[in-house]
C-alpha positions, 0 to 999 in steps of 0.5 A: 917459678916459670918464667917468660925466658923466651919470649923476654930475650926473643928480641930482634937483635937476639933473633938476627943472630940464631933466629928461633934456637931458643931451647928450655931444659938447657938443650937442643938436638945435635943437629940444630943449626949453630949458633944458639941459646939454650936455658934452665932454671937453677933456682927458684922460691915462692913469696911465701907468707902466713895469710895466703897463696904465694903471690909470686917466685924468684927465679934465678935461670941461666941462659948459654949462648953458643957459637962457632966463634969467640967475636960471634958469641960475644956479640949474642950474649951481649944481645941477650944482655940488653933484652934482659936490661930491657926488661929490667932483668937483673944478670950477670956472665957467669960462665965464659968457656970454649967446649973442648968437645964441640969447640964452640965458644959459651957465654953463661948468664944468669938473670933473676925473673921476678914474677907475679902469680 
């Protein structure tokens, strides 16, 4: 039940737009640079059976991009789509907002990680 979120959307084209602010737990310091991605886990089971230890988990996590434009945070999550796709990554947008207190535009994906144990 961890997947290899960043490394798996730490593409070239992710990494043109917002470098290395990639943050797990879904945070990162207030003073980080914009725009960036943060990501958490929302759900996750093993692939319980009856002889053995699971041999692997689904995990369902959302990734948010962050940026100080609507055209700027459309263009990141559509780059993180494409890693996802790439990878063969179910996902899909589940959130599109503007923070009322930061004023920065969010797009929320979630993506379904398959992993083998």
């Amino acid at each position: 039940m961890f997947p290899k979120v960043y490394r798996t959307i730490r593409t070239a084209a992710v990494s043109a737009i917002v470098d290395d602010r990639i943050g797990r737990h879904g945070e990162v310091a207030q003073t980080e640079t914009r725009p960036y991605i943060v990501w958490q886990i929302v759900t996750g089971s093993a692939f319980d059976n009856l002889s053995a230890a699971p041999g692997g988990d689904f995990t369902s996590v959302q990734i948010d991009c962050y940026h100080k434009t609507d055209a700027g945070v459309e263009q990141l999550a559509k780059a993180v789509r494409a890693a996802l796709d790439g990878a063969l990554i179910v996902n899909r947008v589940v959130v599109n907002n503007r923070d009322p207190d930061t004023k920065l535009y969010r797009v929320g994906l979630e993506a379904d990680f398959i992993d083998q144990r």
